[in-house]
N, CA and C atoms as an extended XYZ file, in Angstrom:
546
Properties=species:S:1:pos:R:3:atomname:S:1:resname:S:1:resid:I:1 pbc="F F F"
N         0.844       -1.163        0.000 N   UNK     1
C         0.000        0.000        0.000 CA  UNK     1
C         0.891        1.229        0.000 C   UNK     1
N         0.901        2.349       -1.184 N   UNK     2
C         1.392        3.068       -0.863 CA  UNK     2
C         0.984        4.193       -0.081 C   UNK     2
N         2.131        5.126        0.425 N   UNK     3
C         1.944        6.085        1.291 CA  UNK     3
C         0.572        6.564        1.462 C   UNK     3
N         0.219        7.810        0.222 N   UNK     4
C        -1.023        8.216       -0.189 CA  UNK     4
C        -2.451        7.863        0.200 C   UNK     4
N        -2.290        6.186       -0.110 N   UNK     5
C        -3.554        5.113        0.600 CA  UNK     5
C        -3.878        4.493        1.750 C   UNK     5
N        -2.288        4.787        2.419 N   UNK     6
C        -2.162        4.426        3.752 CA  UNK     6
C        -3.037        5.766        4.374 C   UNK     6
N        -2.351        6.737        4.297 N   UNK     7
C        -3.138        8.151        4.729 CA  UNK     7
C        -4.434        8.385        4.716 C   UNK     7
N        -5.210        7.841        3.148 N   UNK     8
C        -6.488        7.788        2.887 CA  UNK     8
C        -7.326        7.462        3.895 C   UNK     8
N        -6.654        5.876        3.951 N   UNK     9
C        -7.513        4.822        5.028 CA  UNK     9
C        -7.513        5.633        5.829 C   UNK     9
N        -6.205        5.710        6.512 N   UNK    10
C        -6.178        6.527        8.048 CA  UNK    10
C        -6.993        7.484        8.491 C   UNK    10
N        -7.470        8.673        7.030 N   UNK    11
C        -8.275        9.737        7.665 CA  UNK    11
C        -9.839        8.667        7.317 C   UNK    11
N        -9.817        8.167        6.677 N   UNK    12
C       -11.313        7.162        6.600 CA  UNK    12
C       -11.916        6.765        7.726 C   UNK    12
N       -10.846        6.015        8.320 N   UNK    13
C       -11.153        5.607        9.789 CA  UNK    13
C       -11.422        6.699       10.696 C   UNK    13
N       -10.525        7.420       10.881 N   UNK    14
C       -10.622        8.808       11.908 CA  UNK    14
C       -12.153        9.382       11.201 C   UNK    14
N       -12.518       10.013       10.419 N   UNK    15
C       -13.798       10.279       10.126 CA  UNK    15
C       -15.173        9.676       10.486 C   UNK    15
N       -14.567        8.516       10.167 N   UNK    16
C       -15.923        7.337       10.566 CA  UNK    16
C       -15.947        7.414       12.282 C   UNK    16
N       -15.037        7.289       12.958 N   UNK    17
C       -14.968        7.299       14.317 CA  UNK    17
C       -15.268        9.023       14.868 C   UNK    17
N       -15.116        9.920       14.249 N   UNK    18
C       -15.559       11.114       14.553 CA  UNK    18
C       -17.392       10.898       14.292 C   UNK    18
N       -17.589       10.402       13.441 N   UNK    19
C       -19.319       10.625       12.857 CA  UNK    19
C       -19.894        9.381       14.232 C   UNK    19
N       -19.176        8.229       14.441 N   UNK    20
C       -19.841        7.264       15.013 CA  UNK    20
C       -19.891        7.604       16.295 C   UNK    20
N       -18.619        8.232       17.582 N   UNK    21
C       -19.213        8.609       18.808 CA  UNK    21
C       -19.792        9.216       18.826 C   UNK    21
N       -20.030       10.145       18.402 N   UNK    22
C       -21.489       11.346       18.793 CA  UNK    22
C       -22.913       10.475       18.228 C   UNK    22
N       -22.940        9.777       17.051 N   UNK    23
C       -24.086        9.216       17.224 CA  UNK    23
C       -24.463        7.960       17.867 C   UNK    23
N       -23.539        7.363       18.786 N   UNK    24
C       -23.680        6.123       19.457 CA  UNK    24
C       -24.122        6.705       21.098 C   UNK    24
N       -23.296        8.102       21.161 N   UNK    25
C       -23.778        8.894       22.537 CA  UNK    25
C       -24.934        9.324       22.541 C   UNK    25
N       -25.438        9.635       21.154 N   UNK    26
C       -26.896       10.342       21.086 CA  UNK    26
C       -27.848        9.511       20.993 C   UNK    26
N       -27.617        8.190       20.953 N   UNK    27
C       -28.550        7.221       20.584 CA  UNK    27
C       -28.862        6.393       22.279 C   UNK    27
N       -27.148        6.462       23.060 N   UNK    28
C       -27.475        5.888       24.534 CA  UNK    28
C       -28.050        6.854       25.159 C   UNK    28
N       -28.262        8.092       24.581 N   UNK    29
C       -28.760        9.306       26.135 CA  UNK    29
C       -30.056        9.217       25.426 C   UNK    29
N       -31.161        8.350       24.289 N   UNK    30
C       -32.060        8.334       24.256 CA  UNK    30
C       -32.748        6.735       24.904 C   UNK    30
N       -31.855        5.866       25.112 N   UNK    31
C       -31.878        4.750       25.921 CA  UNK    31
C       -31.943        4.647       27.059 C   UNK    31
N       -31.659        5.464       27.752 N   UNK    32
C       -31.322        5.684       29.639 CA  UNK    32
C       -32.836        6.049       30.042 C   UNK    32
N       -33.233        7.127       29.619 N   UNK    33
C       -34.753        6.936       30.234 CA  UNK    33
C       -35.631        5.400       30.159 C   UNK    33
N       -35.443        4.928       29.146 N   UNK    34
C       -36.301        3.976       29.174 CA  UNK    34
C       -35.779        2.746       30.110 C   UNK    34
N       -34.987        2.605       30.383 N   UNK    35
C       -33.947        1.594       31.046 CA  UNK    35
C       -33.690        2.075       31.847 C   UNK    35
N       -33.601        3.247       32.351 N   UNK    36
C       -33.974        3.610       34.137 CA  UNK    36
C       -35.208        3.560       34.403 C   UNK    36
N       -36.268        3.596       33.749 N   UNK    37
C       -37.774        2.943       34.164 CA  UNK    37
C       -37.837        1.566       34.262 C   UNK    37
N       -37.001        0.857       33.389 N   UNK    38
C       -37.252       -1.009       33.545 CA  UNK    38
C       -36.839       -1.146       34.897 C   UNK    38
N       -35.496       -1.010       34.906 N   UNK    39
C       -34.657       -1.272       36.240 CA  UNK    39
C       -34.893       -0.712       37.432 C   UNK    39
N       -36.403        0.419       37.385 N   UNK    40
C       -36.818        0.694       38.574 CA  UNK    40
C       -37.960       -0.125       38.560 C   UNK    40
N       -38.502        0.154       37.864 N   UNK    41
C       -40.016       -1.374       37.598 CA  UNK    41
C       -39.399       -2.443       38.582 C   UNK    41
N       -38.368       -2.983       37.877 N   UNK    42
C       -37.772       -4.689       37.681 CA  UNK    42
C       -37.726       -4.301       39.626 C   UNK    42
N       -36.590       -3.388       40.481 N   UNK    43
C       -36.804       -3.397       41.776 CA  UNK    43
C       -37.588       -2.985       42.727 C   UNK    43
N       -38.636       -2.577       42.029 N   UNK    44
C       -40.194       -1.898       43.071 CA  UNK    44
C       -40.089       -0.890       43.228 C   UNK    44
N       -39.289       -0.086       42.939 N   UNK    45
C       -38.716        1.435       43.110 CA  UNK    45
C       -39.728        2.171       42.020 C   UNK    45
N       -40.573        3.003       42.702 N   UNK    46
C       -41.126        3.495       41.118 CA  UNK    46
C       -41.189        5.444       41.843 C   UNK    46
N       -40.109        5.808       41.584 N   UNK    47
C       -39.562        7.573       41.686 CA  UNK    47
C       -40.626        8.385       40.922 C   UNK    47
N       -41.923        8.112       40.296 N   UNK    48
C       -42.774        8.800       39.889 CA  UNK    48
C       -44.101        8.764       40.675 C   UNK    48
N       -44.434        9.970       40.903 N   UNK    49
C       -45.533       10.175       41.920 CA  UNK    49
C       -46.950       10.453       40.888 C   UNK    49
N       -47.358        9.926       41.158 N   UNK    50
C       -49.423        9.849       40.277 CA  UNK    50
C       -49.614       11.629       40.859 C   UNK    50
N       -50.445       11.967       39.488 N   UNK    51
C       -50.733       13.320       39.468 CA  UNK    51
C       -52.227       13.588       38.731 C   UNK    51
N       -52.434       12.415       39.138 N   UNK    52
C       -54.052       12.502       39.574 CA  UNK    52
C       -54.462       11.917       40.894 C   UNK    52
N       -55.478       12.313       41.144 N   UNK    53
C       -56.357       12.221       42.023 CA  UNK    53
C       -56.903       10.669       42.723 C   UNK    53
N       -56.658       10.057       43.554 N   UNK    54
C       -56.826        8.680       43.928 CA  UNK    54
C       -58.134        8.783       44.584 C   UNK    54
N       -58.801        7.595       44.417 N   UNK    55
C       -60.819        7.746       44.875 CA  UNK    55
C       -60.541        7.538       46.377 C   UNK    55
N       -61.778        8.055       46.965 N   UNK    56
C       -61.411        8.168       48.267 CA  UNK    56
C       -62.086        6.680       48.735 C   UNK    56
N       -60.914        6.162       49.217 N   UNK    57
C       -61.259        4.727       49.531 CA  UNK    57
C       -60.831        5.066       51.140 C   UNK    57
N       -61.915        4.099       52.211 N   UNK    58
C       -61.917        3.600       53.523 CA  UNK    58
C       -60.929        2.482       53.702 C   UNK    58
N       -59.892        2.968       54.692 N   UNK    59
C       -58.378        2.203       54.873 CA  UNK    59
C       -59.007        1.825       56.400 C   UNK    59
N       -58.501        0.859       57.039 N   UNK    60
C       -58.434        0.542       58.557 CA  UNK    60
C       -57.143        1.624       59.218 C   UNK    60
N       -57.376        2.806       60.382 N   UNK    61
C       -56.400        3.129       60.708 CA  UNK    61
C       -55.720        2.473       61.472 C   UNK    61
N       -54.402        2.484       61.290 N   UNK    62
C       -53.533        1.639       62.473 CA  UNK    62
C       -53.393        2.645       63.707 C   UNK    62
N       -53.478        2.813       64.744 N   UNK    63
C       -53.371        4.176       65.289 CA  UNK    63
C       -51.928        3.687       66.172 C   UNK    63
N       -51.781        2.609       66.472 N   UNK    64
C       -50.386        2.214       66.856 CA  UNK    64
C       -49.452        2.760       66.359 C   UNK    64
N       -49.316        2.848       65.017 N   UNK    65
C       -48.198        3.381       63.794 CA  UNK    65
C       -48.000        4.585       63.521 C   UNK    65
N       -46.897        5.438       63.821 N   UNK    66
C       -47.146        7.144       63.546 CA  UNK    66
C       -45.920        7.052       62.434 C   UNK    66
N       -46.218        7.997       61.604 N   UNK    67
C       -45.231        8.544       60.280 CA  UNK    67
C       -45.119        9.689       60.303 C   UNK    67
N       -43.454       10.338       60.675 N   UNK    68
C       -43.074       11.690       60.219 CA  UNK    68
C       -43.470       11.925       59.095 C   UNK    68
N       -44.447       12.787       58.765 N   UNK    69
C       -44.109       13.185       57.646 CA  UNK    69
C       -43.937       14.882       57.004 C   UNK    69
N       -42.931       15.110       56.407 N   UNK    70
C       -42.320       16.256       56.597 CA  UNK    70
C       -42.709       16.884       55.170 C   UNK    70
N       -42.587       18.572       55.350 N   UNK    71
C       -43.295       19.103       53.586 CA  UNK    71
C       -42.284       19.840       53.617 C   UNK    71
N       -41.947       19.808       52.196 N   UNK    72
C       -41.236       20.955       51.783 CA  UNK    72
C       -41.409       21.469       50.513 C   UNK    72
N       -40.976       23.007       50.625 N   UNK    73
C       -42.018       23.798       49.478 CA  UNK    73
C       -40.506       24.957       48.742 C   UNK    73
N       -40.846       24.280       47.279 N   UNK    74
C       -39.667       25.913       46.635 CA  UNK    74
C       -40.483       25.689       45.517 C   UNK    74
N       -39.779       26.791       44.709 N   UNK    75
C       -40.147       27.758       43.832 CA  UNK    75
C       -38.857       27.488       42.893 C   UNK    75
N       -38.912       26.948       41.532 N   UNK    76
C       -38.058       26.640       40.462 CA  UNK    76
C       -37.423       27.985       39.722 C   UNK    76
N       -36.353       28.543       39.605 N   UNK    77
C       -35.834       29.743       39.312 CA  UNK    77
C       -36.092       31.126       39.789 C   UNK    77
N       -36.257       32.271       39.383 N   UNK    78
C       -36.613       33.389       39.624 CA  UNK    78
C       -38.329       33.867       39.622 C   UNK    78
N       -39.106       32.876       39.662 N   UNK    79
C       -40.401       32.756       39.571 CA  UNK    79
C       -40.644       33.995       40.922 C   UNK    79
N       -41.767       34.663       41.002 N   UNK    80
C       -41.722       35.709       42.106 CA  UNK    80
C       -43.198       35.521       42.651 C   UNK    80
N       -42.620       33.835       43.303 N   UNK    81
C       -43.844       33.624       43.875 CA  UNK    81
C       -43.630       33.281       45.561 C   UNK    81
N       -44.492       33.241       45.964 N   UNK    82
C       -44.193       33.004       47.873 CA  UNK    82
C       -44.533       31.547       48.535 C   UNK    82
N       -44.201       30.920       48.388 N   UNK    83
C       -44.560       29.779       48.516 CA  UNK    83
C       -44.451       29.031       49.680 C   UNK    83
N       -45.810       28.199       50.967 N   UNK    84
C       -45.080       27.727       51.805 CA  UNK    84
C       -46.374       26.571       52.049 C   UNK    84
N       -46.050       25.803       53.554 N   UNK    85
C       -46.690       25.206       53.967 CA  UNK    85
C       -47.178       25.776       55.453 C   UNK    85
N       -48.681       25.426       56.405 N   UNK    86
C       -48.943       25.469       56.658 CA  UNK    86
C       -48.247       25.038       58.125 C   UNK    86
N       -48.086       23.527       57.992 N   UNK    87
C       -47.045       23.050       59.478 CA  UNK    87
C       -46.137       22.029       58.426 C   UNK    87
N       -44.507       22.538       58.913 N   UNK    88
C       -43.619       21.482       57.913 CA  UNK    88
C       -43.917       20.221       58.427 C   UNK    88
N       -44.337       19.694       59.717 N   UNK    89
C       -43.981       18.053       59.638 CA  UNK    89
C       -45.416       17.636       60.457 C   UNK    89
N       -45.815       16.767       59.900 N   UNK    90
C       -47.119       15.948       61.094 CA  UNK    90
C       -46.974       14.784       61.525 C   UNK    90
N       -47.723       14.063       61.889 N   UNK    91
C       -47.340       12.662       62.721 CA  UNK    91
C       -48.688       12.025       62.456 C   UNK    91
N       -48.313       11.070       61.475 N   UNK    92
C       -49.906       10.627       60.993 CA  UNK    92
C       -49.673        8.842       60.953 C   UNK    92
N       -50.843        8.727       61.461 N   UNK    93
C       -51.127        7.052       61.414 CA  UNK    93
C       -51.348        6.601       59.604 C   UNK    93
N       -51.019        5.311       59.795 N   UNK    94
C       -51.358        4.962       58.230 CA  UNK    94
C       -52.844        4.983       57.758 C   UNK    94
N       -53.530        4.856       57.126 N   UNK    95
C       -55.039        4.820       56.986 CA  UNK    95
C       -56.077        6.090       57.350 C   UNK    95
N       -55.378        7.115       57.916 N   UNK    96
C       -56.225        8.204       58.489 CA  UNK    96
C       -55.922        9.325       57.333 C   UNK    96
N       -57.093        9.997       57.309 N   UNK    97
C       -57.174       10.897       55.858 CA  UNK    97
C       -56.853       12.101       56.512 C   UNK    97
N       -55.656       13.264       56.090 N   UNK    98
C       -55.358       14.266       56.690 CA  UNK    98
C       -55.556       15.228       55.663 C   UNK    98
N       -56.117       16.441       56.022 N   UNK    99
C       -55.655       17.880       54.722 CA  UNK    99
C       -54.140       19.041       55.820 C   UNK    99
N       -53.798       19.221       54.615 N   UNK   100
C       -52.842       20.188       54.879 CA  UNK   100
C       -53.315       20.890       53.641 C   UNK   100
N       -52.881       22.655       54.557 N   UNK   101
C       -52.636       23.910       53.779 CA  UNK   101
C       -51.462       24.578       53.260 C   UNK   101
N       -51.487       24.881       52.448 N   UNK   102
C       -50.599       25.481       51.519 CA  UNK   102
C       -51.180       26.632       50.823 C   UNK   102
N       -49.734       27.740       51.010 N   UNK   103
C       -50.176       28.487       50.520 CA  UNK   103
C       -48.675       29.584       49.615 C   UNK   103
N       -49.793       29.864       48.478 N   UNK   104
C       -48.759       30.510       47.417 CA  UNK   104
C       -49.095       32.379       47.389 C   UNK   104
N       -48.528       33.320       46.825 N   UNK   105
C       -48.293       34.451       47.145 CA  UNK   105
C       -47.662       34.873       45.604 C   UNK   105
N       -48.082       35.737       44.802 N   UNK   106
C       -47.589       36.357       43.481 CA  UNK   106
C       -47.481       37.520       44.330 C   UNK   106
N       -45.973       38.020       44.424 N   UNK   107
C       -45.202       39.482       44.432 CA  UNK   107
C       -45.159       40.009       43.444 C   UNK   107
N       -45.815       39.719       42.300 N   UNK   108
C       -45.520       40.403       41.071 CA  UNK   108
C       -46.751       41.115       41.149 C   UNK   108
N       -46.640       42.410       39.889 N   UNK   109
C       -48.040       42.802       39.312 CA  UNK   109
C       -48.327       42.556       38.660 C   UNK   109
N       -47.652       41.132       37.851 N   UNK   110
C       -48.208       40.214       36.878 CA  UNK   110
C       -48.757       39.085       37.153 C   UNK   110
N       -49.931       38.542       36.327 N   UNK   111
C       -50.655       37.494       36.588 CA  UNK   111
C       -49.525       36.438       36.279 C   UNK   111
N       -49.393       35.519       37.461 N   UNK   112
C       -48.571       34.275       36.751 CA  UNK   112
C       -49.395       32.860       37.115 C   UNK   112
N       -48.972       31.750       35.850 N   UNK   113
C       -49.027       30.493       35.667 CA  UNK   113
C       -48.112       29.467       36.390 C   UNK   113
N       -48.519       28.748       37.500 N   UNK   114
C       -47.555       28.015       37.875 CA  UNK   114
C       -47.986       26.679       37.518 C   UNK   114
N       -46.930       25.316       37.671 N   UNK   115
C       -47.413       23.958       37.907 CA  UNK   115
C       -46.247       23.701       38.783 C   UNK   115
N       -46.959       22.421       40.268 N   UNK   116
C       -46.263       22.341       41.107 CA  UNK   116
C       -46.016       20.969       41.015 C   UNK   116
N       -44.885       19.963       40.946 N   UNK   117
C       -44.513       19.197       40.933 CA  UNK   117
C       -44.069       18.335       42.057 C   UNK   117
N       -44.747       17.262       42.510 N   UNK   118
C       -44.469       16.647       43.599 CA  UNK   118
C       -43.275       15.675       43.823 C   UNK   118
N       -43.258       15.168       44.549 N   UNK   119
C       -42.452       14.359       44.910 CA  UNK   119
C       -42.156       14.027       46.394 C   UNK   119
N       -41.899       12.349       46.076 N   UNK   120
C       -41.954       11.677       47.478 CA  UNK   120
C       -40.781       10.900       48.289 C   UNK   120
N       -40.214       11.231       49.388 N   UNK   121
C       -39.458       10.399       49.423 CA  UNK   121
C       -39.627        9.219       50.609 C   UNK   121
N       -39.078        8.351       51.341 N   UNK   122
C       -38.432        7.327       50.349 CA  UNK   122
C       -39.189        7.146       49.041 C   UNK   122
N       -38.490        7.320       48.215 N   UNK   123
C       -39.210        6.964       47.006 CA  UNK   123
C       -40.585        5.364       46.956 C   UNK   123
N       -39.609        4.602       47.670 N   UNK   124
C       -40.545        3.402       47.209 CA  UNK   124
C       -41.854        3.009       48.486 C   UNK   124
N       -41.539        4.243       49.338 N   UNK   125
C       -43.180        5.012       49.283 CA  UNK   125
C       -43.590        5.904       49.072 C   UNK   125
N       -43.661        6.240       47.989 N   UNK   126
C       -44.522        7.115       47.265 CA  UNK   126
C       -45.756        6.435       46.632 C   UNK   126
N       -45.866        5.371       46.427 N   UNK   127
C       -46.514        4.643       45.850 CA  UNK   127
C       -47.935        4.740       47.043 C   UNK   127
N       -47.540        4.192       48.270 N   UNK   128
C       -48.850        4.913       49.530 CA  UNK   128
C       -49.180        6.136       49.868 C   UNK   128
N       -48.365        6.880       49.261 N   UNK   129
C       -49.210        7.987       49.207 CA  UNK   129
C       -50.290        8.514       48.745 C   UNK   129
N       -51.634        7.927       49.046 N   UNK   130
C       -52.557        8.563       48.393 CA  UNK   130
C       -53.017       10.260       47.868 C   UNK   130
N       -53.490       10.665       46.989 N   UNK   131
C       -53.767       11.958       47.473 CA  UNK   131
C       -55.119       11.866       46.788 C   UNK   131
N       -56.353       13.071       47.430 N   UNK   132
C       -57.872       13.012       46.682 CA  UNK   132
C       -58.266       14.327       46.535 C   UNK   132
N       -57.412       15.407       47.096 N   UNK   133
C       -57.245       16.713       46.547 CA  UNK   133
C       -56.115       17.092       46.579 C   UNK   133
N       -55.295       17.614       45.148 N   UNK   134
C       -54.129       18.440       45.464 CA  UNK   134
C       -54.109       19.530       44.518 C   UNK   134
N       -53.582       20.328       44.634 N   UNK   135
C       -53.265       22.224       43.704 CA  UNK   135
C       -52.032       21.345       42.339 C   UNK   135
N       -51.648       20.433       42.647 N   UNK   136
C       -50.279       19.610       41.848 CA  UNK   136
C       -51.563       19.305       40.967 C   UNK   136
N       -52.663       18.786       40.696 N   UNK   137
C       -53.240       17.813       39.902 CA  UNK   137
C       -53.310       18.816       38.625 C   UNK   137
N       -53.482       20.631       39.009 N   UNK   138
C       -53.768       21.270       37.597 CA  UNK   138
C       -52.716       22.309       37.511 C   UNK   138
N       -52.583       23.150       36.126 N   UNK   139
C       -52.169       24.096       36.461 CA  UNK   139
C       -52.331       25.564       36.993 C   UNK   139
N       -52.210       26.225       38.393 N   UNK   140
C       -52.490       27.157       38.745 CA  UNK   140
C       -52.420       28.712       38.528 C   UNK   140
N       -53.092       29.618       38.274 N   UNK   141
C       -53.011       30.960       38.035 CA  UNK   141
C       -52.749       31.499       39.344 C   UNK   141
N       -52.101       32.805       39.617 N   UNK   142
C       -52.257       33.516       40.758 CA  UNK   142
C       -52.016       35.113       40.317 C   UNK   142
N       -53.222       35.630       40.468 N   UNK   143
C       -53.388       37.023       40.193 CA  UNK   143
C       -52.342       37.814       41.008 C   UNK   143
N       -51.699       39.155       40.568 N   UNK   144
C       -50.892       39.744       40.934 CA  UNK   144
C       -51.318       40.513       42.759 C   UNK   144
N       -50.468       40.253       43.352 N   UNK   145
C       -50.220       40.199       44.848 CA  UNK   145
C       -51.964       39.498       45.685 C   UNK   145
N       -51.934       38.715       45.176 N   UNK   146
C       -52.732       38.133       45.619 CA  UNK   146
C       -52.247       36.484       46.636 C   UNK   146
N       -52.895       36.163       47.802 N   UNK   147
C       -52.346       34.916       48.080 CA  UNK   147
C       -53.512       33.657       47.879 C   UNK   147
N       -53.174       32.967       47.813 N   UNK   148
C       -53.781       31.723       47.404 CA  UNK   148
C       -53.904       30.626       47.889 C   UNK   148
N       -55.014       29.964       48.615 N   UNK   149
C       -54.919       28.720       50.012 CA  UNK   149
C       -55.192       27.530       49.186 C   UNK   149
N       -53.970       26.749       49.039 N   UNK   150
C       -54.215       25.238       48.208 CA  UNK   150
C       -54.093       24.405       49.124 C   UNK   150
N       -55.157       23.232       49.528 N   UNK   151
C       -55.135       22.259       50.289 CA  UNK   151
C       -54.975       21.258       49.324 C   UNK   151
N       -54.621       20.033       50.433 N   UNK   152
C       -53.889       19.124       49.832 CA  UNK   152
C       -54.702       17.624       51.128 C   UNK   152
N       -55.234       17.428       50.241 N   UNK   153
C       -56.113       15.650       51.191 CA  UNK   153
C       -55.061       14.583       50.907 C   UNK   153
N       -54.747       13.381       51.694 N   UNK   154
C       -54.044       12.761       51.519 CA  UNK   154
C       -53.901       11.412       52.686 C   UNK   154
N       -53.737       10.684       52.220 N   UNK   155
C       -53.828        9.053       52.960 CA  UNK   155
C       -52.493        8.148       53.116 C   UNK   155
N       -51.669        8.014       54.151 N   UNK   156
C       -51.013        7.368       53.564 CA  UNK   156
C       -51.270        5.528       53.609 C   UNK   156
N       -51.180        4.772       52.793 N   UNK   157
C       -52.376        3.199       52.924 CA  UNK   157
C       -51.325        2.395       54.051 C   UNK   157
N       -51.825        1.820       54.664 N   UNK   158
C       -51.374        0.947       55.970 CA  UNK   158
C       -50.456        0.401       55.067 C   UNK   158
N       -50.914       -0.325       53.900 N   UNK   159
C       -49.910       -1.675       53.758 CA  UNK   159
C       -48.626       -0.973       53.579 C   UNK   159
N       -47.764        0.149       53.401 N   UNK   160
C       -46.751        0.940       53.383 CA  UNK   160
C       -45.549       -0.212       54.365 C   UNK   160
N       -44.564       -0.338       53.958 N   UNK   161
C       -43.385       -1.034       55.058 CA  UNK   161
C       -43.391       -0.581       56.048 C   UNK   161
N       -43.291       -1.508       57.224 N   UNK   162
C       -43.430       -1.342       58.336 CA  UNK   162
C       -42.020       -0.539       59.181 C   UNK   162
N       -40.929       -0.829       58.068 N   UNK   163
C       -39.566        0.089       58.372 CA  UNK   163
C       -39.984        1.726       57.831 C   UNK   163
N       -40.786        1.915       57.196 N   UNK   164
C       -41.009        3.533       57.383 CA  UNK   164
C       -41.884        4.158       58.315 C   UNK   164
N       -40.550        5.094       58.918 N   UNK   165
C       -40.776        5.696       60.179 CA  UNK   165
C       -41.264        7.130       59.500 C   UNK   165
N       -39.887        8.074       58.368 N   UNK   166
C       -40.361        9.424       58.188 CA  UNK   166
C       -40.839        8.996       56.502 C   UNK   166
N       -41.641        9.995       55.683 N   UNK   167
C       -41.337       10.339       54.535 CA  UNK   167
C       -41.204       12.052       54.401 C   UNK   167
N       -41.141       12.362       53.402 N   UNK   168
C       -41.463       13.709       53.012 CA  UNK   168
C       -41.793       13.770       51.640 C   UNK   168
N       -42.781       14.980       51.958 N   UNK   169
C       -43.514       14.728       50.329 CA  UNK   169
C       -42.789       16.913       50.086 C   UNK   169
N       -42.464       17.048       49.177 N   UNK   170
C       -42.064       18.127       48.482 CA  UNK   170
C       -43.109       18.409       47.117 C   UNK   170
N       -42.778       19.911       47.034 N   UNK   171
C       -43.446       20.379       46.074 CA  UNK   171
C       -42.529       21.634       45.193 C   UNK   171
N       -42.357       21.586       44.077 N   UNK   172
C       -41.645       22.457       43.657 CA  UNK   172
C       -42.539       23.202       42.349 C   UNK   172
N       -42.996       24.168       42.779 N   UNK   173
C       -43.585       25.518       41.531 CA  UNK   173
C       -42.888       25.441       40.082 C   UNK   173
N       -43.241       25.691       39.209 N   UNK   174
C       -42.598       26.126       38.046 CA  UNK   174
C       -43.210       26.892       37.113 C   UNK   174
N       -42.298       27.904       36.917 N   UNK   175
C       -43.337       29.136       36.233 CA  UNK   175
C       -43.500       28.782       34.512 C   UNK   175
N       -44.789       28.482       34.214 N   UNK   176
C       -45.427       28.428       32.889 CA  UNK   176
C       -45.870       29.533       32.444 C   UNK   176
N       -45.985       30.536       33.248 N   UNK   177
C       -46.401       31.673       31.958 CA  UNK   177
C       -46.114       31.870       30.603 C   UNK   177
N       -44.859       31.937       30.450 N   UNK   178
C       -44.687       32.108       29.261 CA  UNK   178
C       -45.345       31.353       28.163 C   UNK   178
N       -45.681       29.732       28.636 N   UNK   179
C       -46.703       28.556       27.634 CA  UNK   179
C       -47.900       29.417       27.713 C   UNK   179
N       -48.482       29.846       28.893 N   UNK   180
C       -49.854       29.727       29.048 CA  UNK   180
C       -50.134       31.145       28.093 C   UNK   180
N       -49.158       31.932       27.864 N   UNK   181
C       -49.563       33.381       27.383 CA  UNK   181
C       -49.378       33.231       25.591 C   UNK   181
N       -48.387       32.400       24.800 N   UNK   182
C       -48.376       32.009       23.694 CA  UNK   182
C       -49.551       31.658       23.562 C   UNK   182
């Protein structure tokens, strides 16, 4: 092979290997979502919290059994909203239906669009967390300096592991205006 063709190949290869990692990377970072859902499926772990509304079903309370359970409340970027909870932590039996208040606050003199995004931890109870009213299920308006009382109903179901002592359920705002005004 002379020189010339040796070189050829050489940049052939180098080209092909320039075009092939970026599309073998772009093809695994569209694989990982789906395969971090199997492999949480496959171990009972399921890190996604239902954002609808669960029917209000009659649980047996255990009243023996108390669960920390702790709230916590932010606001996703520069959103200029006020956001809190009512009492951060309660002490609730499994099966007993509790409401908590929440409440949001627009400092702006603009009308804004929020959606609040939940989340539970230990994750792999989140799954007992019932809820049969929450402000998370839609997306919320809040007129300029106005405050806003969102309750939140919620169950957590007995059959929950008997090793959970705390959870905490969080909520994080995110400002949609800009969708809701297009």
């Amino acid at each position: 092979m002379t020189e010339p063709s040796k070189r050829r190949s050489s940049n052939v290869r180098l080209a092909l290997g320039i075009v092939a990692v970026p599309l073998l990377m772009f093809g695994l970072g569209f694989a990982v979502a789906p395969f971090y859902d199997r492999v949480c499926e496959y171990f009972g772990v399921t890190p996604k919290v239902r954002a609808e509304a669960t029917a209000d079903t009659q649980y047996r309370v255990d009243p023996a059994r108390e669960i920390a359970l702790g709230f916590i409340t932010s606001v996703n970027g520069s959103m200029p909203l006020e956001f809190r909870v009512e009492v951060p932590k309660l002490e609730i039996h499994p099966g007993q239906y509790y409401t908590v208040k929440f409440y949001a606050k627009n400092v702006s003199d603009k009308t804004l669009f929020g959606q609040a995004i939940p989340s539970v931890a230990p994750v792999w109870a989140a799954g007992h967390l019932k809820k049969t009213e929450c402000f998370c299920f839609k997306e919320q308006e809040f007129a300029p300096k106005v405050e806003k009382e969102m309750p939140v109903r919620f169950v957590v179901d007995p059959e929950v592991s008997a090793d959970v002592k705390d959870m905490t359920l969080s909520y994080t705002f995110f400002d949609i205006t800009a969708k809701k005004i297009q």
